[in-house]
N, C-alpha and C positions, 0 to 999 in steps of 0.2 A: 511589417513585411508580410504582404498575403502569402497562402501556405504554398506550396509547388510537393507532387506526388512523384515516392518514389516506387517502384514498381514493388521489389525486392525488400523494403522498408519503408512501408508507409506513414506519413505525416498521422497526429491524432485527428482523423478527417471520419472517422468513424469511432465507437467505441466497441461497437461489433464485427470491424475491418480486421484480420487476421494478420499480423508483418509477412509478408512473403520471401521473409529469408526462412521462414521457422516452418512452411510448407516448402520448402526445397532440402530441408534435414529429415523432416519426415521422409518426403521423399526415399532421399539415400536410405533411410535405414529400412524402409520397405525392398526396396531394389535388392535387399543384402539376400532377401529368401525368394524371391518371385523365378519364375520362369523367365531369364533374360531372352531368347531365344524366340519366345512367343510376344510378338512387338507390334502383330496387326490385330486389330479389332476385332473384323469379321472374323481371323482364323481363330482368335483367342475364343470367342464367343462358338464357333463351329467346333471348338473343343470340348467347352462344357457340354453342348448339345449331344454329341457323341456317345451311346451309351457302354456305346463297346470296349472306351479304353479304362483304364484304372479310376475308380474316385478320387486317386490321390491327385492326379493331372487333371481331370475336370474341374474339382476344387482347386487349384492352384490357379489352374487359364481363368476362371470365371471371378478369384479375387483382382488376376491381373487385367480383367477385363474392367472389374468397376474402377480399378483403379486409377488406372490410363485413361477412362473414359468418363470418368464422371466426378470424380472426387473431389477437386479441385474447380470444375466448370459446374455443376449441377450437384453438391452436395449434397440435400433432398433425394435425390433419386440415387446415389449410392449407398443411401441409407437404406432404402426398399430394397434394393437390390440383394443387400448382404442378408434380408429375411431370407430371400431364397436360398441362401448359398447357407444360413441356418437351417433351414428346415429340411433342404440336402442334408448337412452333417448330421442331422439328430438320425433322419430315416438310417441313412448309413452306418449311424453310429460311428462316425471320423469325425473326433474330438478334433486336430487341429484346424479343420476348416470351420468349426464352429467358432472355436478361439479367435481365428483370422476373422469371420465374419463381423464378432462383434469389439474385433478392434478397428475397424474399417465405419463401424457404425459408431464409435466413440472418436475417431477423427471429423466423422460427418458433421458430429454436434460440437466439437472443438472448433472447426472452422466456420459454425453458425454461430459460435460467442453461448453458447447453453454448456458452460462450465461444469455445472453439477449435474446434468445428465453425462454427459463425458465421461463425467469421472466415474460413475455408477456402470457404464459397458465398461468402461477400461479395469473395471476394478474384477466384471462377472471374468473378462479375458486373461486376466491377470490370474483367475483362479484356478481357471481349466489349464494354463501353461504351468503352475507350480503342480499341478497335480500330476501332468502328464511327463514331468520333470521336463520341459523343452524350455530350456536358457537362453535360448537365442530369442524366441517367443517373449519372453518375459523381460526379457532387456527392452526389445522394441516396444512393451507395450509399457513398461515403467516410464520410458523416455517420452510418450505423447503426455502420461499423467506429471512429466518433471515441467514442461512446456504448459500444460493447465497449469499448475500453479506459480507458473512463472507470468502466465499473462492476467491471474488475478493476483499479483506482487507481492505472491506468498515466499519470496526468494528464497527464505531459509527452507522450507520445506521442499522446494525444486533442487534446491542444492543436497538436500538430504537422498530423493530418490536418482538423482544423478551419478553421487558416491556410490548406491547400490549398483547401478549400471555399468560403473569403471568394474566396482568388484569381482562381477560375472564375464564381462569382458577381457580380464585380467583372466583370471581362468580358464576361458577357451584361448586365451592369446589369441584376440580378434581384434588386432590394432584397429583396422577401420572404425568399427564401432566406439574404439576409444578416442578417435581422435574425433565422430561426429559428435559424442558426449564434450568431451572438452569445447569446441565449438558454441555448444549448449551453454557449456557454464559462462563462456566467455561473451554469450547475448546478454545471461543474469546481469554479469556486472555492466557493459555495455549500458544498460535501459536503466542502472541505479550510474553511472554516469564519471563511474573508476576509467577510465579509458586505457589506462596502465596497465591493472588485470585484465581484465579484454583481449588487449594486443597480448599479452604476455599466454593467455590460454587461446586465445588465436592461433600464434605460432606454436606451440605445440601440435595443436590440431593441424595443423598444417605440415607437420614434419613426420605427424604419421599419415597424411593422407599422401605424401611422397615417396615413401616407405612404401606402400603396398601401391602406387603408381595408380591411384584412385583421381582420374583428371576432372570428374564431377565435383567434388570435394575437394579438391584443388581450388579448380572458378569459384567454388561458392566461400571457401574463405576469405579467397583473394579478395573477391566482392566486399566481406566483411570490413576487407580491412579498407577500402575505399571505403566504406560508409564513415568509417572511424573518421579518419582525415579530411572529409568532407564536413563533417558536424565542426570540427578543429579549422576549421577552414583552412586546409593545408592543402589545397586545390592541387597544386602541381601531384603533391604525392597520389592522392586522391584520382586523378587522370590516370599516373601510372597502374593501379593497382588497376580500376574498371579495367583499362585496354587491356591490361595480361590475362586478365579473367575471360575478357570476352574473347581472346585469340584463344582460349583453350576451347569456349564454345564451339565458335564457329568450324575448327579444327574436327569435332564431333559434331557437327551436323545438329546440334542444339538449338533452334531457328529462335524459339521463345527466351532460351537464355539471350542469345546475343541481341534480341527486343531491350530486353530489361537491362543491359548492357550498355545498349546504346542510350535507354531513360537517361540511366543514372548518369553519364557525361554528357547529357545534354541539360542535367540539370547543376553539375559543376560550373559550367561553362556559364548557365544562365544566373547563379551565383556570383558571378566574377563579372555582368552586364555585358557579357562576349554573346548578345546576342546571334548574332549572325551564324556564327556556331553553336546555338542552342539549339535554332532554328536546325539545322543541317542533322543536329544527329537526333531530334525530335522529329524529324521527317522519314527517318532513316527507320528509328522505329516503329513507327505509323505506318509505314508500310507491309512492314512482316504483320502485327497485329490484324491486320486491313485481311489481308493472305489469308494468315492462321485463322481466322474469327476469333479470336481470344476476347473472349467478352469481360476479363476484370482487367485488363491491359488498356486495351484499347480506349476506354473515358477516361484514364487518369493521363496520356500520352495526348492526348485533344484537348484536356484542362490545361496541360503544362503548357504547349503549346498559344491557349489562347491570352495566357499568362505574360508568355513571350510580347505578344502582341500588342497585349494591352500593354506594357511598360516602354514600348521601342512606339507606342502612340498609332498605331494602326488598330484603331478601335471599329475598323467593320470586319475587319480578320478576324480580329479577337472573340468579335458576336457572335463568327460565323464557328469558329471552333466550340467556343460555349454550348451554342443551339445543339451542335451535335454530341457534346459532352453531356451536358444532360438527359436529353433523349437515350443516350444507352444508361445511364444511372437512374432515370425512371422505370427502364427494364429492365433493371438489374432488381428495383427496388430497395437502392442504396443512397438512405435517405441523408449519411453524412456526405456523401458525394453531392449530393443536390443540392444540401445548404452551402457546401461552398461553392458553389457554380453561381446559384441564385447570388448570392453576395457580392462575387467580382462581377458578374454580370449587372448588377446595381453601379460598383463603381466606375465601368466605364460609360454607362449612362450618364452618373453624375460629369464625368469628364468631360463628354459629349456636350455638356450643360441642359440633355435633357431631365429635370429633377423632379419630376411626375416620375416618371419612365423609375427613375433610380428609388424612388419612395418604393412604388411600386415591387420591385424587385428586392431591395436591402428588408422591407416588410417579411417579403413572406423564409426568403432567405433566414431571417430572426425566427421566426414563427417557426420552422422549422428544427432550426438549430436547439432553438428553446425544446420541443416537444420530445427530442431525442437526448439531450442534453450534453451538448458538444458544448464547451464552456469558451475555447475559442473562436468559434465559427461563429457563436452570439457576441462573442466580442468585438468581431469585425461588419456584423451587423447593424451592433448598434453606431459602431465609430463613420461607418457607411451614413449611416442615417443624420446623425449628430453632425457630419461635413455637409450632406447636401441642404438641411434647413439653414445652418449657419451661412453657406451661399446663398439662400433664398432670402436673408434676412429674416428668418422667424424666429427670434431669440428663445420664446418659451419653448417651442419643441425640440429647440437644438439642444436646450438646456436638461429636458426630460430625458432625451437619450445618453447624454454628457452624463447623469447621477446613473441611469440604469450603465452604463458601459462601466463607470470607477464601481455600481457595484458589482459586474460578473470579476472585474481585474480582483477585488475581494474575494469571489472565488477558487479564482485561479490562483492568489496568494493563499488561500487557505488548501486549496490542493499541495501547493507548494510543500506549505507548514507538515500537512500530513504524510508528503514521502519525507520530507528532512525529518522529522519523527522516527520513521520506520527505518529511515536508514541509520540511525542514532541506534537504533536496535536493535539491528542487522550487523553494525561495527562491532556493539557490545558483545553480541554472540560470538562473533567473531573471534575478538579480544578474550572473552572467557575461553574459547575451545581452545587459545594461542596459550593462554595462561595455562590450563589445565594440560596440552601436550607439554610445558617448558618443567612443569612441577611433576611431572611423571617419568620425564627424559633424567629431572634429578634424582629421583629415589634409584631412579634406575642406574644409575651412574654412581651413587652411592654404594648401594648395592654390589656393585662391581668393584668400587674401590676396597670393599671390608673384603670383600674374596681373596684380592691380591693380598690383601694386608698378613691376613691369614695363610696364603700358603706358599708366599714368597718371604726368606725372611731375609736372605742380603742384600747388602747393600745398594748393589748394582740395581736389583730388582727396589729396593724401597725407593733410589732417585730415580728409577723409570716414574715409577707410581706417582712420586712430589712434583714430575716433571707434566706428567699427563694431568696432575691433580690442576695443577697451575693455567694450561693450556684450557681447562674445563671450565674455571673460571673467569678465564677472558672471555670465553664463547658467551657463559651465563653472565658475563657482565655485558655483553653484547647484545643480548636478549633483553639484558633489565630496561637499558638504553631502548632499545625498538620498541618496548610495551610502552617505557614513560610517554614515549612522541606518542605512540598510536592515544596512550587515553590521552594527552593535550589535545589534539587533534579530536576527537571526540566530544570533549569538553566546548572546545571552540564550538563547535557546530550544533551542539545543544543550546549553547547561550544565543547564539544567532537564531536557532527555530524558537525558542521562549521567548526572545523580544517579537520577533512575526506573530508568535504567538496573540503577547500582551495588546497588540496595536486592533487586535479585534475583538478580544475578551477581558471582561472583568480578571486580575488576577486566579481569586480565589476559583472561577469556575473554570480558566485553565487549568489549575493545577487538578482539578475534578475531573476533567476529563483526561488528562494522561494519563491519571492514575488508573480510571474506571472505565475507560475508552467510549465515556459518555459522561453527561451534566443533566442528574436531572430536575426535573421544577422542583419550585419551593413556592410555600406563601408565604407573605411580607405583611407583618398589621398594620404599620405604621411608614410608609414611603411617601415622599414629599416629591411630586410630578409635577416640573418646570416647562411649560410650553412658551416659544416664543414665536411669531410672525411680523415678517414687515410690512408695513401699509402702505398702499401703493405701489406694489411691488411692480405690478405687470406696467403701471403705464408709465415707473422709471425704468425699465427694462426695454421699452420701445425706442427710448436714447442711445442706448447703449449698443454697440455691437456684442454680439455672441460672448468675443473671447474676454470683452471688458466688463460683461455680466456675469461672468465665470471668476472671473480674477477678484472683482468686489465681493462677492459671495462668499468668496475662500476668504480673504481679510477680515472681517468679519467671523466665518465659521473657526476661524485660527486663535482669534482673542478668545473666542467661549470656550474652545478647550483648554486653553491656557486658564480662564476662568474657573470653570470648573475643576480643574485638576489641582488649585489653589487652596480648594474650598473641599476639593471630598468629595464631590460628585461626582456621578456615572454620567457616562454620553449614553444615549440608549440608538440614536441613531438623526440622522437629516432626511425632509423629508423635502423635495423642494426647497420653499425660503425658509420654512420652518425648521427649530431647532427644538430636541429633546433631551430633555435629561431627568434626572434623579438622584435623590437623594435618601439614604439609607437602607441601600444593598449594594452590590450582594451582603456587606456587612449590617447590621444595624446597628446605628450611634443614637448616644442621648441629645446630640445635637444637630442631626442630621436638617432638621425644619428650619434653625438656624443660619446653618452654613447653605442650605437652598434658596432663602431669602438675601441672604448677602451676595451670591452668584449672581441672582436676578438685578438685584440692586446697580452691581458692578456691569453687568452686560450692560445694562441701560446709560449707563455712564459714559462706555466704550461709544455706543450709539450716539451719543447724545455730540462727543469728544470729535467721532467721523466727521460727523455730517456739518460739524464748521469747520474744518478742514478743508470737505469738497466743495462746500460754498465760496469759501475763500481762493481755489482752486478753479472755481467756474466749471464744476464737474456733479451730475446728478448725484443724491442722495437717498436716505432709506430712514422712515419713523419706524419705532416697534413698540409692539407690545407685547406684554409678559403677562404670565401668568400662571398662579402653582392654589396646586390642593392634596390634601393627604388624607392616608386613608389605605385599605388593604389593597393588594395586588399579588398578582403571580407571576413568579421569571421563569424566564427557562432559555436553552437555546433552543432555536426553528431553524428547518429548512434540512436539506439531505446534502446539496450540493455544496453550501454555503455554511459554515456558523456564523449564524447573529443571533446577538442575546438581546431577547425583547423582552416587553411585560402588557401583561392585558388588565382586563379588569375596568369595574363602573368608576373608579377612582380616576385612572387616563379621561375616560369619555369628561367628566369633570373638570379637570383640568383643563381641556381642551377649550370647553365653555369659558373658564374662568380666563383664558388670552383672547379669545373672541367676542368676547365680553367686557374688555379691559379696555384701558384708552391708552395712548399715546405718551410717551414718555413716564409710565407709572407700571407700577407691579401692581397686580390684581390679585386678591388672596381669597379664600374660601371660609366662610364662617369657622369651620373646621383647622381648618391653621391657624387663625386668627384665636381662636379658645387654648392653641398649643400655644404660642407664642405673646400674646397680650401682656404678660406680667413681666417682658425682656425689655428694662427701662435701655436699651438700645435703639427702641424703634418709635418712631411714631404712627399710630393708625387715625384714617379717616373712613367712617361708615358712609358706604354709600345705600346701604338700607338693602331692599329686596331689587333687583335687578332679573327681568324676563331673560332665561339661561334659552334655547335651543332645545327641544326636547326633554327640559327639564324642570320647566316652569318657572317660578320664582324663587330667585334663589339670593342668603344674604352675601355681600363681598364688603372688601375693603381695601382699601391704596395702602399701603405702606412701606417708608421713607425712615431713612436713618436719621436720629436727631444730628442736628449740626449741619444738615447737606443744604443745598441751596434748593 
């Protein structure tokens, strides 16, 4: 399904795109100190100019001036801005506009995605408000640093400065602020994918923001809890909640809210293929944005839109909103908006059946996607790409994009693997703080039991005490029960991320990297390097359609792993029609050269077993040949976005020769193997003497066959 943007909580369409539910909390919690009163630009800014009133109101109008005017539109220039309103504070020596300034310049960098500058103004802000003893100060600026490391999915530790912010808040009894923190916590579990806690600190938040009759904070949970049931596809509930939100906007004269209001149910609706009403309340907000000049609104509300288009098959509409979707995501210089644009905009080219046009387009869309490294938006690139060659009948480059698209989904399952990890981590900690409050609530209940025991000594009083004793252990047995499910639960979901795991790494360097939150190289002396290719490949591949060059590949690629996983072999990876493996890592065995000659043997057999099959079938076929050499190498896992575990080294380049070099229905072995294995009255060898290698001159080899085979 191509992605659709929501204004309020954006799709991963960027990795430097900010969720714009989490600049509407900031918001509030800024509003809680500002000069409400002071709401025009020019007067705010003719405030600061002013030299005649108090610095305390200069500084206030000139924070609420970058605030309302730049912070969110021009971040960059609220950041300059707050120099000045520093270099005010210092001349005047007013600490809190300095404070203010440089938490106004640690939002700047929070919503440019620069994490760890962020955290370094929030933290200089964070010092002048403990010193200045201003709590209110410090809550606000704890909570942008709880929101960093919520959006680099450091959850425990958001969750850790979030508690500090209840604490202080608790202490002024400043419900508002408790109920935007709870809010807070209720995104944490939201984006780890509890939707139960969520909802459950949603509504909290929502029942103090009713309590102090806070209607901003109101809509913006409501909204929350529409996104909830929207991801749930509970579309109806999901309707209800948008409109209640957006009636309390519009009620406030909110014009940008009731924009993003009107997004988000026309993106329910366009969820449900209720196009026509998608259309109606995507038009609805295209036009306030159009009004307002909102320039991060307005190209994601033109995407959705051309989205619309494209799927209801009005594919010059759909261009027509594109063109102008991208053109402001060029100007924005928001280059996850561009890759998806370029993308769908490739696919409705391919629709069109223009498939130049759609290369064209799904091309640099990938290139894009690639450079910034959005892992879906290359997904849908290459799937873009791999559909329109397979329309054009060009089996090989459909086929090239087909391997590169299974491997970003490898990716993406390895991204997978790594938040189910974290969240396995995240439970645990959980589960331990649940355990350690259950074992401290007992001492402490103990404790209280010995007191009574002590200075109550009748009766009456000893069967209170039996009675309450008794009542304490139903609760504690009630707790034992809640911890079992929770660790089952837990368990469950480990064994599930360790199988994901396993399906892309050797065991052994799984287990190396959970422990050590890395894998690293080793050298190997002795590894036996299996290469295979098929002959012919491309010009049985000109037979075949696309999806039936895919499907023999995989029949084929499905016997060798079975093969080798028979035999103790590693897969190293597919590269094309060729296949790789090895033998004798990550463990090393005495029999490793062995059991990689037998693999080869049996692939060839498989081969051998197809290909009268599909004769007999009247359906094209595939020769191969093999080939293995051993010798040292180095492993390791590559890549940043990806684990895959490869191996390098003069031994591969080797091996490589030894299958390019080989013939047809036979294993090709390397002087070298052949001296490890020669005295295994298993085998038979024939010398084929010195054989001209490829860059490697002359080199000796030999065929070998198991006695007794035909």
């Amino acid at each position: 399904m191509l992605p659709s943007i929501s204004i309020e909580s954006q799709t991963e369409m960027n990795k430097m795109t900010i969720p714009r539910i989490l600049l509407f909390i900031i918001c509030s919690v800024h509003f809680s100190f500002v000069v409400k009163a002071q709401n025009n630009l020019d007067s705010l800014y003719s405030i600061w100019q002013d030299e005649n009133l108090s610095d305390s109101s200069r500084a206030f109008a000139f924070q609420d001036y970058i605030w309302k005017g730049f912070i969110f539109s021009k971040a960059d220039s609220a950041f300059k801005l707050a120099d000045q309103l520093i270099e005010f504070s210092i001349q005047k020596n007013y600490e809190p506009g300095h404070a203010k300034a440089l938490y106004i310049q640690g939002v700047s960098l929070y919503l440019r995605g620069d994490y760890s500058n962020a955290l370094e103004y929030c933290e200089r802000s964070l010092a002048i408000y403990e010193k200045t003893g201003d709590q209110k100060g410090k809550a606000t600026t704890l909570n942008v640093m709880g929101l960093i490391y919520s959006g680099q999915s450091d959850y425990q530790k958001a969750l850790e400065y979030y508690q500090k912010i209840i604490s202080i808040y608790e202490e002024l009894n400043d419900q508002n602020g408790i109920a935007i923190t709870m809010g807070n916590i209720g995104l944490i579990y939201k984006d780890k994918g509890d939707y139960a806690k969520a909802l459950n600190y949603y509504g909290t938040s929502l029942r103090k923001y009713e309590e102090t009759d806070d209607q901003n904070g109101i809509a913006t949970t409501l909204n929350n809890f529409g996104i909830i049931h929207q991801e749930q596809q509970n579309f109806n509930k999901a309707l209800e909640y948008f409109e209640r939100s957006m009636a309390i906007k519009e009620k406030a004269g909110n014009q940008q809210g009731v924009a993003s209001s009107l997004n988000n149910i026309g993106l329910t609706y366009q969820r449900q293929n209720d196009f026509p009403k998608a259309l109606e309340y995507f038009g609805r907000a295209l036009v306030i944005y159009e009004k307002t000049g909102n320039q991060r609104g307005l190209p994601a509300v033109l995407s959705n839109l051309g989205l619309v288009y494209l799927n209801s098959g009005d594919y010059s509409k759909s261009l027509d909103y594109y063109e102008r979707a991208i053109a402001l995501y060029k100007k924005n210089g928001d280059q996850g908006g561009i890759a998806l644009v370029l993308n769908n905009m490739g696919l409705v080219y391919q629709k069109k059946g223009n498939y130049l046009k759609s290369i064209d387009y799904c091309t640099e869309g990938l290139t894009m996607a690639e450079s910034i490294g959005t892992l879906r938006s290359q997904k849908n690139g290459c799937e873009c790409l791999y559909n329109t060659y397979k329309s054009m009948g060009r089996g090989n480059e459909a086929l090239v994009f087909l391997e590169k698209m299974r491997s970003v989904e490898d990716s993406l399952q390895a991204e997978e693997i790594a938040k189910k990890l974290e969240q396995i981590e995240f439970q645990k900690k959980m589960l331990a703080d649940s355990l350690e409050t259950v074992e401290n609530e007992r001492l402490v209940e103990e404790a209280h039991k010995e007191e009574i025991r002590k200075k109550n000594q009748t009766r009456n009083v000893a069967m209170a005490g039996g009675f309450f004793a008794l009542m304490l252990a139903g609760g504690f047995y009630s707790r034992w029960r809640y911890v079992r499910k929770s660790r089952n639960i837990i368990s469950k979901e480990k064994d599930r991320s360790e199988n994901l795991l396993l399906n892309i790494l050797p065991a052994e360097i799984a287990e190396e990297l959970k422990e050590k939150g890395r894998a690293d190289a080793r050298d190997f002396e002795m590894v036996s390097i299996l290469f295979t290719d098929f002959k012919g490949f491309t010009a049985a591949s000109e037979k075949l359609s696309a999806q039936d060059l895919v499907t023999e590949i995989n029949t084929y690629f499905e016997a060798f792993d079975k093969i080798i996983g028979k035999f103790g072999v590693e897969k190293i990876k597919t590269i094309g029609d060729a296949y790789m493996a090895a033998g004798g890592l990550p463990v090393p065995s005495a029999d490793s050269v062995k059991n990689t000659i037998l693999a080869a043997l049996e692939m060839q057999e498989f081969v051998f077993n197809r290909k009268a099959q599909n004769i007999l079938a009247g359906k094209s076929s595939f020769d191969m040949r093999v080939g293995i050499h051993t010798g040292p190498v180095v492993a390791g896992i590559v890549g940043v976005k990806k684990f895959q575990y490869d191996i390098w080294g003069d031994t591969v380049n080797t091996a490589s020769r030894m299958e390019s070099s080989g013939e047809i229905g036979q294993v090709n072995i390397s002087e070298m193997t052949y001296e490890l294995i020669k005295d295994d009255p298993e085998f038979i060898f024939i010398s084929r003497g010195k054989i001209e290698a490829k860059g490697k001159g002359e080199l000796n080899m030999y065929f070998v066959s198991k006695k007794g085979s035909n």
